[in-house]
PDB file of the backbone (N, CA, C, O) and the ligand in Angstrom, with CONECT records:
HET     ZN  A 101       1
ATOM      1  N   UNK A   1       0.843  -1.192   0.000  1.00  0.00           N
ATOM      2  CA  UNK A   1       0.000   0.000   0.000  1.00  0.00           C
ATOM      3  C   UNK A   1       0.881   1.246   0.000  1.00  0.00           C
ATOM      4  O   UNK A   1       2.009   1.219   0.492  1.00  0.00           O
ATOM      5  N   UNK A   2       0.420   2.204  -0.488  1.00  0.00           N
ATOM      6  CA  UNK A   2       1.353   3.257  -1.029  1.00  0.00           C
ATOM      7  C   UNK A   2       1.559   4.130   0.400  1.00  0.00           C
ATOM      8  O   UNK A   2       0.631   4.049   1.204  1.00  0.00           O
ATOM      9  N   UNK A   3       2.516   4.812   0.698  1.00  0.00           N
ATOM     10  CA  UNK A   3       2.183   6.340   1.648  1.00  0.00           C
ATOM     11  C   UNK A   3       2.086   7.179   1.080  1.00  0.00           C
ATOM     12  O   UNK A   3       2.639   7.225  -0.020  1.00  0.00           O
ATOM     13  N   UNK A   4       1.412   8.133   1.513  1.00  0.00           N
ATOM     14  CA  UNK A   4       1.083   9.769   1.397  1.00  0.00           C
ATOM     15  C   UNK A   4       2.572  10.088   2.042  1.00  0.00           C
ATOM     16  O   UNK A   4       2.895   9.535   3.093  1.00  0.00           O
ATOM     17  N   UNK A   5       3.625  11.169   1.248  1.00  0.00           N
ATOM     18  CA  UNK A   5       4.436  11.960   2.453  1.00  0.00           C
ATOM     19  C   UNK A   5       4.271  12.924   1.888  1.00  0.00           C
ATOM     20  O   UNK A   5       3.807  12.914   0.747  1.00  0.00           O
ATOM     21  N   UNK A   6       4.597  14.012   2.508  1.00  0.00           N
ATOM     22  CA  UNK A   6       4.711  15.437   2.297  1.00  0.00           C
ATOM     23  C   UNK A   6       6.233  15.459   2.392  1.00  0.00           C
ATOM     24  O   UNK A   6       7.037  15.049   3.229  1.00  0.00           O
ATOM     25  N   UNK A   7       6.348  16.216   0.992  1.00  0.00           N
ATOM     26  CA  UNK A   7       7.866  16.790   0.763  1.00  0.00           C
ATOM     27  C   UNK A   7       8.185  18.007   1.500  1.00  0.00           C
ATOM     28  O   UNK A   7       7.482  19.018   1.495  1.00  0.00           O
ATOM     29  N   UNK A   8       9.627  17.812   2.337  1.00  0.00           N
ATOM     30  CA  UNK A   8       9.580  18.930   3.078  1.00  0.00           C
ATOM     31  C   UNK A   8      10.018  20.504   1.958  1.00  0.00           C
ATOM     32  O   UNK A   8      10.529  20.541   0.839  1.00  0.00           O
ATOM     33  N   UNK A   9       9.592  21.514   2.783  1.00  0.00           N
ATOM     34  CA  UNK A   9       9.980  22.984   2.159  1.00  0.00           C
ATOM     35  C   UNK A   9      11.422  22.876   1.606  1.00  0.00           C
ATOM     36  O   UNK A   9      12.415  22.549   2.256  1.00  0.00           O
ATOM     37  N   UNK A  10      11.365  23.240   0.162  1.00  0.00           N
ATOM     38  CA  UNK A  10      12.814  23.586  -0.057  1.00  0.00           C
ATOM     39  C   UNK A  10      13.113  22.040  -1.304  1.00  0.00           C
ATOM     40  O   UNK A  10      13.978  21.780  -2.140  1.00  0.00           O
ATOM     41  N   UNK A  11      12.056  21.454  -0.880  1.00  0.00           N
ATOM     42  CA  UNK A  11      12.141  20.434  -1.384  1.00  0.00           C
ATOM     43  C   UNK A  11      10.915  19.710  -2.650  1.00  0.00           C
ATOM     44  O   UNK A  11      10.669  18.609  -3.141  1.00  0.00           O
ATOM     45  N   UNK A  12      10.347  21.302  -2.758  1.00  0.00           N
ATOM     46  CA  UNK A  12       9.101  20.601  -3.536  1.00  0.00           C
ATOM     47  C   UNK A  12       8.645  20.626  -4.911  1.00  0.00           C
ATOM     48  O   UNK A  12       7.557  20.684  -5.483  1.00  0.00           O
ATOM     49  N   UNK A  13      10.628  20.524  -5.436  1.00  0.00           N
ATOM     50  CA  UNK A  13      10.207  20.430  -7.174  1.00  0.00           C
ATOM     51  C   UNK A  13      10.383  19.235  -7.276  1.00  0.00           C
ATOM     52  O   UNK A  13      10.236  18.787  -8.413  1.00  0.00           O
ATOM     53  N   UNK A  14      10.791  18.169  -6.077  1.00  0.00           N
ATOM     54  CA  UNK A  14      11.028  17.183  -6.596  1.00  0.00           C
ATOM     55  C   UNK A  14      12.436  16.002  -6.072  1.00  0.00           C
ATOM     56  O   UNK A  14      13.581  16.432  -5.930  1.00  0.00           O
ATOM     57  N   UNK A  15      12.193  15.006  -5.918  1.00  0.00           N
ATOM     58  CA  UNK A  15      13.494  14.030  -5.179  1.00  0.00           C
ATOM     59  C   UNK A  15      13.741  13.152  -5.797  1.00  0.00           C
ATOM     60  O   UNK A  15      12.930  12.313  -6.189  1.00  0.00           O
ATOM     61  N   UNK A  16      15.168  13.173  -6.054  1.00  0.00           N
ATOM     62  CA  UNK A  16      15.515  12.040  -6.925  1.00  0.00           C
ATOM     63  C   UNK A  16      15.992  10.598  -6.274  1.00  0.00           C
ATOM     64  O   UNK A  16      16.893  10.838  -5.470  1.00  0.00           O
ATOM     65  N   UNK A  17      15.732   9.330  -6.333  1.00  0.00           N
ATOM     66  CA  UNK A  17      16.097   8.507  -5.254  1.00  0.00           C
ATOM     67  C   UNK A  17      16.536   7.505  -6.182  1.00  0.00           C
ATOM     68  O   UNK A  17      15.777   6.988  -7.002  1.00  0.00           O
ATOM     69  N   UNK A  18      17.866   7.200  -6.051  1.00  0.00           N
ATOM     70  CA  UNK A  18      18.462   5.713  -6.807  1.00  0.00           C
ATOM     71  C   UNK A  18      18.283   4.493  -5.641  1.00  0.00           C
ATOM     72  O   UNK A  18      18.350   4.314  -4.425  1.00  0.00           O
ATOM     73  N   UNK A  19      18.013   3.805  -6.881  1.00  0.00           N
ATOM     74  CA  UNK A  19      17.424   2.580  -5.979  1.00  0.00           C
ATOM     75  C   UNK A  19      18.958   1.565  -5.553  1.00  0.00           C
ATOM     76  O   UNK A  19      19.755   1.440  -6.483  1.00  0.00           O
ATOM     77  N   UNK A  20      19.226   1.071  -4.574  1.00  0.00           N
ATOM     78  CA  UNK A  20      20.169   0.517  -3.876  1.00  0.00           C
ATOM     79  C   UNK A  20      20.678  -0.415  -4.830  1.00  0.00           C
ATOM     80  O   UNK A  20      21.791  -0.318  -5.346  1.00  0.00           O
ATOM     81  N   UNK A  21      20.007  -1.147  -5.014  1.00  0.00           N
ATOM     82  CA  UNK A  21      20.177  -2.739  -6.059  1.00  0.00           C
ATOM     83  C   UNK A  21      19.583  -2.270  -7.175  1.00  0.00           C
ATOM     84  O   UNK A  21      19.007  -3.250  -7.646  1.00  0.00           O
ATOM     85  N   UNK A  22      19.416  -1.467  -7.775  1.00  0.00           N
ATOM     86  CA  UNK A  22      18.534  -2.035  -9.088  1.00  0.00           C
ATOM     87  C   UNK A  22      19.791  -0.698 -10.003  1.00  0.00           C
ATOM     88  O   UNK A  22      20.456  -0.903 -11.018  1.00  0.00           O
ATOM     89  N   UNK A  23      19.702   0.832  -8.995  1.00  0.00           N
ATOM     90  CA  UNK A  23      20.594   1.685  -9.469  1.00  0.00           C
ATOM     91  C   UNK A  23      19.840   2.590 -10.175  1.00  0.00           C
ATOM     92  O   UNK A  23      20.366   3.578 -10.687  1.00  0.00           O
ATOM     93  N   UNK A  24      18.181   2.268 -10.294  1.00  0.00           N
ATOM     94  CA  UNK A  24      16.925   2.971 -11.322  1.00  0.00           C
ATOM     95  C   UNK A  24      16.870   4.082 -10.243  1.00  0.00           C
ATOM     96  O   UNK A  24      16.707   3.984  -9.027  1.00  0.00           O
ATOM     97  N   UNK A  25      17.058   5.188 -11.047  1.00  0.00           N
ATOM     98  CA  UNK A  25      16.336   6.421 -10.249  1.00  0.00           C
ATOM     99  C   UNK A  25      15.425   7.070 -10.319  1.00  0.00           C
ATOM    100  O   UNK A  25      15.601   7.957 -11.154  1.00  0.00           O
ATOM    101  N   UNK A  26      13.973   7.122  -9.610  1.00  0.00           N
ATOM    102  CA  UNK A  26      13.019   7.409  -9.211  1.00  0.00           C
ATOM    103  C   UNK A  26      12.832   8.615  -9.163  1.00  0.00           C
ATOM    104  O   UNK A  26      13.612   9.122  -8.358  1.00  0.00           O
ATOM    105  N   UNK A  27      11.792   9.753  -9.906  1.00  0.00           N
ATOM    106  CA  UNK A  27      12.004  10.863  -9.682  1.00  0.00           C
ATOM    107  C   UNK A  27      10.384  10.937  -8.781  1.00  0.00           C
ATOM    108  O   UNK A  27       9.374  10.510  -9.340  1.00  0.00           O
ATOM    109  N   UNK A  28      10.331  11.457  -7.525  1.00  0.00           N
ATOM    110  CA  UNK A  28       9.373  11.822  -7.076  1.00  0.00           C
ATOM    111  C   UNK A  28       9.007  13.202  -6.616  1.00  0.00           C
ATOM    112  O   UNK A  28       9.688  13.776  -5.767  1.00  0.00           O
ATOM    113  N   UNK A  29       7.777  13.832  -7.244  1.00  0.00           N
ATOM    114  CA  UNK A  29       7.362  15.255  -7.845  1.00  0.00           C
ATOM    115  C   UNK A  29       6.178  15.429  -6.927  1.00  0.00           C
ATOM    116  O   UNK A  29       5.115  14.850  -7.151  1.00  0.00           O
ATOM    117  N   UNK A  30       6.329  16.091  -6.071  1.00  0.00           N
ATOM    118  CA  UNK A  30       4.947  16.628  -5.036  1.00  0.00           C
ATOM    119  C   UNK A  30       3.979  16.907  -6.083  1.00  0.00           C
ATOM    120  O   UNK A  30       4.490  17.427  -7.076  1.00  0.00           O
ATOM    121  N   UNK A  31       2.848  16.728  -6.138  1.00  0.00           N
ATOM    122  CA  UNK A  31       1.608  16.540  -6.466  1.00  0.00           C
ATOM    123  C   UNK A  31       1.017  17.853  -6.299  1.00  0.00           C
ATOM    124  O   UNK A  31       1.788  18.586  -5.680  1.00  0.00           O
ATOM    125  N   UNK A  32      -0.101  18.435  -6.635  1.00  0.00           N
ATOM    126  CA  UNK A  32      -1.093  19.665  -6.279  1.00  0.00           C
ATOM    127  C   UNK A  32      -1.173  19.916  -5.031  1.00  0.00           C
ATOM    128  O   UNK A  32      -1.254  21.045  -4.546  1.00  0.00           O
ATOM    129  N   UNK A  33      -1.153  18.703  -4.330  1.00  0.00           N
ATOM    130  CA  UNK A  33      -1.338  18.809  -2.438  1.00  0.00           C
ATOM    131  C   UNK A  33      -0.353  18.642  -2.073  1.00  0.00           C
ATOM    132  O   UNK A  33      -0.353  18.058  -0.989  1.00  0.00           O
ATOM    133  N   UNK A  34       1.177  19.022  -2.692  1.00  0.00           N
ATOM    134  CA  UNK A  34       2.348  18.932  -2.307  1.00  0.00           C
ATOM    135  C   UNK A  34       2.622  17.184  -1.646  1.00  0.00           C
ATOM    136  O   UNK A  34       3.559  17.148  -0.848  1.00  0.00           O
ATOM    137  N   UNK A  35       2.102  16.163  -1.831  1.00  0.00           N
ATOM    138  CA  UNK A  35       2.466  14.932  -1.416  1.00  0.00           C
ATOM    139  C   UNK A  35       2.820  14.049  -2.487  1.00  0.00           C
ATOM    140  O   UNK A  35       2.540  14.255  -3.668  1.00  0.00           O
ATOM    141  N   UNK A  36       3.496  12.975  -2.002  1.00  0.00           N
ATOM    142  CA  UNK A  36       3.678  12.351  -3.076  1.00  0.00           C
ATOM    143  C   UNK A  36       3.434  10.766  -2.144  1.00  0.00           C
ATOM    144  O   UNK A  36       3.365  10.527  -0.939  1.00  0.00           O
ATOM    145  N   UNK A  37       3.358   9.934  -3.329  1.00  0.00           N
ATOM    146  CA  UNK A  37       2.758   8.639  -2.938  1.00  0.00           C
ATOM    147  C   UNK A  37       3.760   7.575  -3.188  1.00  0.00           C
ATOM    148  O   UNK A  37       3.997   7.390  -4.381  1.00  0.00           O
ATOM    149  N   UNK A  38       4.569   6.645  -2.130  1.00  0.00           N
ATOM    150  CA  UNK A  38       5.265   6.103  -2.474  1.00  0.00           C
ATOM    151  C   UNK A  38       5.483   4.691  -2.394  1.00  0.00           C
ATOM    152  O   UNK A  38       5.976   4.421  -1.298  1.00  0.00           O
ATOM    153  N   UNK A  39       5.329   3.764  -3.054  1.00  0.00           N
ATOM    154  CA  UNK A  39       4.791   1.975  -2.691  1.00  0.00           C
ATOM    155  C   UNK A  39       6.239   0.964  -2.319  1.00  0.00           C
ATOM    156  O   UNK A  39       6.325  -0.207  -1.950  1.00  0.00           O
ATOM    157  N   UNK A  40       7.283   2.020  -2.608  1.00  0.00           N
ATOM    158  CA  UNK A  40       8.551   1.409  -1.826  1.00  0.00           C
ATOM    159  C   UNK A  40       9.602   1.770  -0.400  1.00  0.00           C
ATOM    160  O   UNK A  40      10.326   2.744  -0.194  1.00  0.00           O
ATOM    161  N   UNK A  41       9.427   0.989   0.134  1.00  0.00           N
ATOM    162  CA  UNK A  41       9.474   1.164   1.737  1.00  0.00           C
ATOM    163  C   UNK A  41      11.124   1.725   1.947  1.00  0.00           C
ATOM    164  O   UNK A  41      11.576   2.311   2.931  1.00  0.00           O
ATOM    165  N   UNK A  42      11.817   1.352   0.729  1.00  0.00           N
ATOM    166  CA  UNK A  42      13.311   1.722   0.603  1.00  0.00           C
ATOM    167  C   UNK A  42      13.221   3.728  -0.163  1.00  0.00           C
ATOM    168  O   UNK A  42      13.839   4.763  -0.412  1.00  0.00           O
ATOM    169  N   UNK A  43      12.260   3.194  -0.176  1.00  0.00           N
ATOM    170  CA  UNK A  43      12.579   4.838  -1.251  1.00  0.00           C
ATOM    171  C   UNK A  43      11.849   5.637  -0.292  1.00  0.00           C
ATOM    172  O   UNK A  43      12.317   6.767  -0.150  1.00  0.00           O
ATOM    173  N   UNK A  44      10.417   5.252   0.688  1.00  0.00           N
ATOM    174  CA  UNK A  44      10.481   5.837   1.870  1.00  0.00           C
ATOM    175  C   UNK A  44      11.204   6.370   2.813  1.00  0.00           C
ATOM    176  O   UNK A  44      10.988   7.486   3.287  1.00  0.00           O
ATOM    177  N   UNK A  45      12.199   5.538   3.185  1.00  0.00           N
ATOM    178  CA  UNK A  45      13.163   5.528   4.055  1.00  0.00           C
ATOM    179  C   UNK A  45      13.798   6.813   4.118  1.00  0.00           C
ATOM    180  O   UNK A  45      14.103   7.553   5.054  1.00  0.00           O
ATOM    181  N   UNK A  46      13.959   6.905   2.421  1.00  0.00           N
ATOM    182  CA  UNK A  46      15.216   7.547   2.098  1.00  0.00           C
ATOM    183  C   UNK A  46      14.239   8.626   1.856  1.00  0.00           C
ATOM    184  O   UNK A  46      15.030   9.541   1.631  1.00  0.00           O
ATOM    185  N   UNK A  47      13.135   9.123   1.752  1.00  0.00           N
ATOM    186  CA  UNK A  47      12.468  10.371   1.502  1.00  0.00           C
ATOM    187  C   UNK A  47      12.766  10.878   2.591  1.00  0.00           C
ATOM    188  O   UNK A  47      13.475  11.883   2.554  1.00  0.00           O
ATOM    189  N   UNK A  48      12.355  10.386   3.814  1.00  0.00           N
ATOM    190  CA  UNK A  48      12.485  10.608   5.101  1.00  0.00           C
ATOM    191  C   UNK A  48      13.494  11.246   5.475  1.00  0.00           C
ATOM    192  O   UNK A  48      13.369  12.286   6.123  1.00  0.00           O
ATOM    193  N   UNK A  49      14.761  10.712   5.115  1.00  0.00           N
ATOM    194  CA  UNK A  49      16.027  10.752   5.579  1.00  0.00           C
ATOM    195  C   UNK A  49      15.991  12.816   4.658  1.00  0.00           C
ATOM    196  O   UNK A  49      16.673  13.716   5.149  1.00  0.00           O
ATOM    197  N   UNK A  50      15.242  13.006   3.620  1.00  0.00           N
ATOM    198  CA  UNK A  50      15.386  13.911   2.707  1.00  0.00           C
ATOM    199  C   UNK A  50      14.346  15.109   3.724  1.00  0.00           C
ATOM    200  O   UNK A  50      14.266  16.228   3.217  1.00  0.00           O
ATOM    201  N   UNK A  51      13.463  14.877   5.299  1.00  0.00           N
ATOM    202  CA  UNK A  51      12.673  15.361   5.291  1.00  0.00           C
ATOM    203  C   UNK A  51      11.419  15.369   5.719  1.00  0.00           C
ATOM    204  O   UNK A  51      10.915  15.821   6.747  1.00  0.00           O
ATOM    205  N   UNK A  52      10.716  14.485   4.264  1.00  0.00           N
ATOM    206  CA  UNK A  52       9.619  14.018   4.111  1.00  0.00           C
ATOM    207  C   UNK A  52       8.672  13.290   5.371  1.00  0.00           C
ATOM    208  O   UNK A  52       9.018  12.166   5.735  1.00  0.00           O
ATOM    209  N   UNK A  53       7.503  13.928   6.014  1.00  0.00           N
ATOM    210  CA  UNK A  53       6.818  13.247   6.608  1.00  0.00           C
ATOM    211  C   UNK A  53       5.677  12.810   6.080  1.00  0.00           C
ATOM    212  O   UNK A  53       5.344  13.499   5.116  1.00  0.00           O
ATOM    213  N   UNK A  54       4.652  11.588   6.427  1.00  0.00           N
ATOM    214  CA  UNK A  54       3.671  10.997   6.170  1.00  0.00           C
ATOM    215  C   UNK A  54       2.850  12.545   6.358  1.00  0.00           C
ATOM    216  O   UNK A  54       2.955  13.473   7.160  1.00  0.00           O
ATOM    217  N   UNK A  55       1.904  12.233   5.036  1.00  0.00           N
ATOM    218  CA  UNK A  55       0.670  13.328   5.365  1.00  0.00           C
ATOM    219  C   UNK A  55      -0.352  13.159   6.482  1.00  0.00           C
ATOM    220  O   UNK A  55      -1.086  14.147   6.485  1.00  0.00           O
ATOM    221  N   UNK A  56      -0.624  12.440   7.266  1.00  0.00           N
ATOM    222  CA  UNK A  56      -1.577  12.002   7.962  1.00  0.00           C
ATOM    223  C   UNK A  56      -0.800  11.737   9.565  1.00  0.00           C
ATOM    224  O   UNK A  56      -1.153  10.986  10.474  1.00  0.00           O
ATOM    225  N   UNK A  57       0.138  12.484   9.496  1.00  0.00           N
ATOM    226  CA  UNK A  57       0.281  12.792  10.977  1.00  0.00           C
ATOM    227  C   UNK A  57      -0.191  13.942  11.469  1.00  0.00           C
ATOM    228  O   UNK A  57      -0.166  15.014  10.865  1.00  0.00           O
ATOM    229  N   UNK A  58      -0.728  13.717  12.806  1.00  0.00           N
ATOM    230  CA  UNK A  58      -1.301  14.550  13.411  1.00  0.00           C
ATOM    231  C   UNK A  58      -2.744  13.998  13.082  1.00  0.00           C
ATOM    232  O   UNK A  58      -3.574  14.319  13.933  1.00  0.00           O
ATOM    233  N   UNK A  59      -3.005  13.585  12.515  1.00  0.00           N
ATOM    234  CA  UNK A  59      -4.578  12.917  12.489  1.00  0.00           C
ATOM    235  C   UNK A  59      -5.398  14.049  11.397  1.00  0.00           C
ATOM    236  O   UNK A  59      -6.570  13.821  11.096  1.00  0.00           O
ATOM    237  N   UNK A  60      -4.688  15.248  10.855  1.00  0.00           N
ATOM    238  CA  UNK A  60      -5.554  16.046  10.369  1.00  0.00           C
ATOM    239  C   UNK A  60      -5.858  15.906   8.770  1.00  0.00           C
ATOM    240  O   UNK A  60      -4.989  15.941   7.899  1.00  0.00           O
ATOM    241  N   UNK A  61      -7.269  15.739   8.553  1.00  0.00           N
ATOM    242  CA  UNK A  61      -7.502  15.216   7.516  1.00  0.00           C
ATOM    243  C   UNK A  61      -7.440  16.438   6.134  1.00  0.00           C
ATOM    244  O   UNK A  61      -7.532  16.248   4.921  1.00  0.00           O
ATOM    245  N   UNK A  62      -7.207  17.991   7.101  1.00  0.00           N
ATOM    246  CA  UNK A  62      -7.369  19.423   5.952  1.00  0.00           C
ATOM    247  C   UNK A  62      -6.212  19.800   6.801  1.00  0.00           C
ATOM    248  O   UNK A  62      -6.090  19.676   8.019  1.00  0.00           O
ATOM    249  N   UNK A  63      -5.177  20.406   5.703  1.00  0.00           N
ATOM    250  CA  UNK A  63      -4.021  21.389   6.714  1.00  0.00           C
ATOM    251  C   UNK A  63      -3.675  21.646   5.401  1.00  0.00           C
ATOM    252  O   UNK A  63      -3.812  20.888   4.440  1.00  0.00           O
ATOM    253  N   UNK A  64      -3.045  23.189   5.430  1.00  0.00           N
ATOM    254  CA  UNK A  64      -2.633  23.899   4.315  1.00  0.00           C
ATOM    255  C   UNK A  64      -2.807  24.964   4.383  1.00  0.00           C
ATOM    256  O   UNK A  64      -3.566  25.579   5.132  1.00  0.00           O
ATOM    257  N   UNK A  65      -1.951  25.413   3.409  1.00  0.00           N
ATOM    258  CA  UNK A  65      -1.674  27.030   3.024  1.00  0.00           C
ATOM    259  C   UNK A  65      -2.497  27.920   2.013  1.00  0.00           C
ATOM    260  O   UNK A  65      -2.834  27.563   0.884  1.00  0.00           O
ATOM    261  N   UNK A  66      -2.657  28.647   2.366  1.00  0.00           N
ATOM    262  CA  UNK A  66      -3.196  29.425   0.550  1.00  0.00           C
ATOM    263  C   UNK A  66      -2.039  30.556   0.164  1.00  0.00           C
ATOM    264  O   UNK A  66      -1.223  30.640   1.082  1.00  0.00           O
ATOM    265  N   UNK A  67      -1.902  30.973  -0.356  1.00  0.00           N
ATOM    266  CA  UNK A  67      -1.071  31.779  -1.095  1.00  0.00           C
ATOM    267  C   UNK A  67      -1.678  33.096  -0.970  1.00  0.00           C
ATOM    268  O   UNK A  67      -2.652  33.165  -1.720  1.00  0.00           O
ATOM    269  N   UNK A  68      -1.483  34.158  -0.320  1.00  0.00           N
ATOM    270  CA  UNK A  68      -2.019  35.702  -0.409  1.00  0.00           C
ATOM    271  C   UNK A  68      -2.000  36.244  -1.969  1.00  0.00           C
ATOM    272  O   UNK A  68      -2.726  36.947  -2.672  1.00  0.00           O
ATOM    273  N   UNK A  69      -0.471  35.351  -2.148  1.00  0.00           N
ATOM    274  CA  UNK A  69      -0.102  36.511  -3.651  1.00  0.00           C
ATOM    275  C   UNK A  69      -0.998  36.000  -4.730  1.00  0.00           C
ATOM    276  O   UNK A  69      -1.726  36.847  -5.248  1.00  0.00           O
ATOM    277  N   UNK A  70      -1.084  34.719  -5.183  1.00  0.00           N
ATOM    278  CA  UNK A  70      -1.450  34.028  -6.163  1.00  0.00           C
ATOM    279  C   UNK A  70      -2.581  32.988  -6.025  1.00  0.00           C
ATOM    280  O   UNK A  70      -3.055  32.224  -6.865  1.00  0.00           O
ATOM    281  N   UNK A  71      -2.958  33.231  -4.363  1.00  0.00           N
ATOM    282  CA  UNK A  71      -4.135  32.051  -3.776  1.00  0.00           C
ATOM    283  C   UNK A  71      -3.785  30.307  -4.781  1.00  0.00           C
ATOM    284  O   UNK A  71      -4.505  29.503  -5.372  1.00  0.00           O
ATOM    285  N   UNK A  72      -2.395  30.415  -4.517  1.00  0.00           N
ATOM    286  CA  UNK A  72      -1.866  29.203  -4.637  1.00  0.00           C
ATOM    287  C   UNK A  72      -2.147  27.940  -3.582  1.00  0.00           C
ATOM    288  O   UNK A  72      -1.629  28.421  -2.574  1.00  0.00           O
ATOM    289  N   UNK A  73      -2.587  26.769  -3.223  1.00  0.00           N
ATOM    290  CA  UNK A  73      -3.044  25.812  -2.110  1.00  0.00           C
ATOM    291  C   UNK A  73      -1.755  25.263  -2.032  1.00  0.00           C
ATOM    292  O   UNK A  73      -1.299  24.660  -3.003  1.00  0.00           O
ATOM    293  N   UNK A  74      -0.980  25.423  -0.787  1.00  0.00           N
ATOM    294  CA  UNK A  74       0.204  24.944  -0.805  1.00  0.00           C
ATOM    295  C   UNK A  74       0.319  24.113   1.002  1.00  0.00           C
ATOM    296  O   UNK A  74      -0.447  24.440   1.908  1.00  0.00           O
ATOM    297  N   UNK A  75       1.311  23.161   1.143  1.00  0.00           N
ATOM    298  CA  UNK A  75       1.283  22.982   2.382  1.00  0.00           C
ATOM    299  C   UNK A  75       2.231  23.361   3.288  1.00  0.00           C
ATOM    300  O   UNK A  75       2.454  22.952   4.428  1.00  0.00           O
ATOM    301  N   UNK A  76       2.858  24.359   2.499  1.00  0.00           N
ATOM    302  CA  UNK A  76       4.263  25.621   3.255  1.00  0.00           C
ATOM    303  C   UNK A  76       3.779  26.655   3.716  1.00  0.00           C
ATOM    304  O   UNK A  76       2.650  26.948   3.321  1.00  0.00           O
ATOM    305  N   UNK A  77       4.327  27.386   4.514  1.00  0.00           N
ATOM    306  CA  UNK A  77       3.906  28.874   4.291  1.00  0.00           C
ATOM    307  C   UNK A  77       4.777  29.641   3.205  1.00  0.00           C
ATOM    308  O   UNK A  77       4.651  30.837   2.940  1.00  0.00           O
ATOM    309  N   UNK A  78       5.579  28.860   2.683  1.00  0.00           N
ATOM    310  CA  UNK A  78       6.304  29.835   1.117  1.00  0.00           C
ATOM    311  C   UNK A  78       5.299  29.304  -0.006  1.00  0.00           C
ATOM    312  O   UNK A  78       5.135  28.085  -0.061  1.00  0.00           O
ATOM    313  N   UNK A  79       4.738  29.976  -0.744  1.00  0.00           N
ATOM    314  CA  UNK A  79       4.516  28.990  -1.724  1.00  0.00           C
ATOM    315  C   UNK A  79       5.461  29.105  -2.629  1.00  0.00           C
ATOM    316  O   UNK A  79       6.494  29.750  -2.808  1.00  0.00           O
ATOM    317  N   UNK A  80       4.841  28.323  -3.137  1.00  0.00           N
ATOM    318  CA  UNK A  80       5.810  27.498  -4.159  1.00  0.00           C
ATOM    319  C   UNK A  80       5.971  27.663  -5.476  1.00  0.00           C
ATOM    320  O   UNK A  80       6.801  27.119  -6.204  1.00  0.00           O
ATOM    321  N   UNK A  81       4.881  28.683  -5.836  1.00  0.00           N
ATOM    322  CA  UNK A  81       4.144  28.827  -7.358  1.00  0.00           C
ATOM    323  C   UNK A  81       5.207  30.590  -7.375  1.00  0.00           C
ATOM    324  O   UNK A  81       5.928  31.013  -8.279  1.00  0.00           O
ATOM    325  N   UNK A  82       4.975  31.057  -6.389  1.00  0.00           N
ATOM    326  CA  UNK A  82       5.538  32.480  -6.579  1.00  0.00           C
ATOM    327  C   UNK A  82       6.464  33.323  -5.488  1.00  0.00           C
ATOM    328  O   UNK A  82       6.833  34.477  -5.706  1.00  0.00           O
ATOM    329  N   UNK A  83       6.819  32.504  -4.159  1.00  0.00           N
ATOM    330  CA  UNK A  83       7.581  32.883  -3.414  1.00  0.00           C
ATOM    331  C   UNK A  83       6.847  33.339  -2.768  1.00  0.00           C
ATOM    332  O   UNK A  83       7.681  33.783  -1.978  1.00  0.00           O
ATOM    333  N   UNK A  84       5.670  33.746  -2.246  1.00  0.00           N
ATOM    334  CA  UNK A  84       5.238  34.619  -1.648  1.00  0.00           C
ATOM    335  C   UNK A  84       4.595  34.145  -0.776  1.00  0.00           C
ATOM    336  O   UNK A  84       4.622  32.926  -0.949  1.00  0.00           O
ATOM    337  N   UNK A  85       3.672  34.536   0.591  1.00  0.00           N
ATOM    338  CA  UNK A  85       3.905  34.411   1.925  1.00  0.00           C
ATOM    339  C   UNK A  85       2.538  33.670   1.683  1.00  0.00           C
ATOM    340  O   UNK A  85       1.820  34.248   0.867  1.00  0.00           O
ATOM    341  N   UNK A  86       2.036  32.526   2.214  1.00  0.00           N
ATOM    342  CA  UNK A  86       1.022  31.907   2.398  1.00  0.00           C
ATOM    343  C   UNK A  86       0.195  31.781   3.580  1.00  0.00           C
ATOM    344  O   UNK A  86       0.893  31.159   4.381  1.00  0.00           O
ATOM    345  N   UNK A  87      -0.882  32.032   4.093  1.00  0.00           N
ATOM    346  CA  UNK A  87      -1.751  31.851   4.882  1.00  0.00           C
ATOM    347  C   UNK A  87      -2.366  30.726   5.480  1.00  0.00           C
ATOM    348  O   UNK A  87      -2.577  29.746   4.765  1.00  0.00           O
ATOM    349  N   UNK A  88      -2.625  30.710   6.438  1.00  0.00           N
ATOM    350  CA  UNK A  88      -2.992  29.234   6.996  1.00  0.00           C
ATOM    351  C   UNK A  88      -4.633  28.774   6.537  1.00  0.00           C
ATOM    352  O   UNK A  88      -5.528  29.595   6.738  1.00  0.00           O
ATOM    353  N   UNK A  89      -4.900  27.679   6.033  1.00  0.00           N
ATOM    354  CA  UNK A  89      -6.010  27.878   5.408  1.00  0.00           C
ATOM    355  C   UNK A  89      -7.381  27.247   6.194  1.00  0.00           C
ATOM    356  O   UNK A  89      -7.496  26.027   6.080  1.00  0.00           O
ATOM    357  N   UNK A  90      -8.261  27.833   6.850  1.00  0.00           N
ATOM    358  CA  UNK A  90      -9.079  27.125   8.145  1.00  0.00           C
ATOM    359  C   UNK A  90      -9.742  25.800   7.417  1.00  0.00           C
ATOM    360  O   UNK A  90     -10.432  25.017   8.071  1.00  0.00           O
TER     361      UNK A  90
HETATM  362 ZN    ZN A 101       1.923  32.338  -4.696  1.00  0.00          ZN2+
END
């Protein structure tokens, strides 16, 4: 079964992860909801190690940003679309 993680800030054009044994590198690209979905427990690991927490900690099923400048939906307070300062979104 896949995880939800959230790519940490700084980190959300994208992670590249070579695979240990195989040497295939994986490009994983935060999604619209800034998460990305990942079905290998090795490439987890290593997101982690990059950051990355499961989206579903904290139990909250809505958390996010909006964007003042560009009302971009982001889960930083930078967004991501234009640099600019994001709001907490109720
Ligand atoms: Zn923006």
């Amino acid at each position: 079964m896949a995880t939800k993680l959230c790519l940490p800030d700084g980190a959300v054009r994208g992670i590249d992860i070579q695979g240990a044994q195989t040497g295939t590198v994986t490009s994983y690209t935060a999604g619209r909801d800034g998460t990305v979905s990942v079905d290998n427990p090795q490439h987890e690991r290593a997101l982690r190690e990059y950051g990355a927490f499961p989206s579903s900690l904290g139990g909250h099923t809505r958390r996010g940003f909006r964007c003042a400048g560009c009302g971009f939906g982001s889960f930083f307070k930078h967004c991501s679309r234009c640099g600019g300062t994001c709001e907490r979104e109720n």
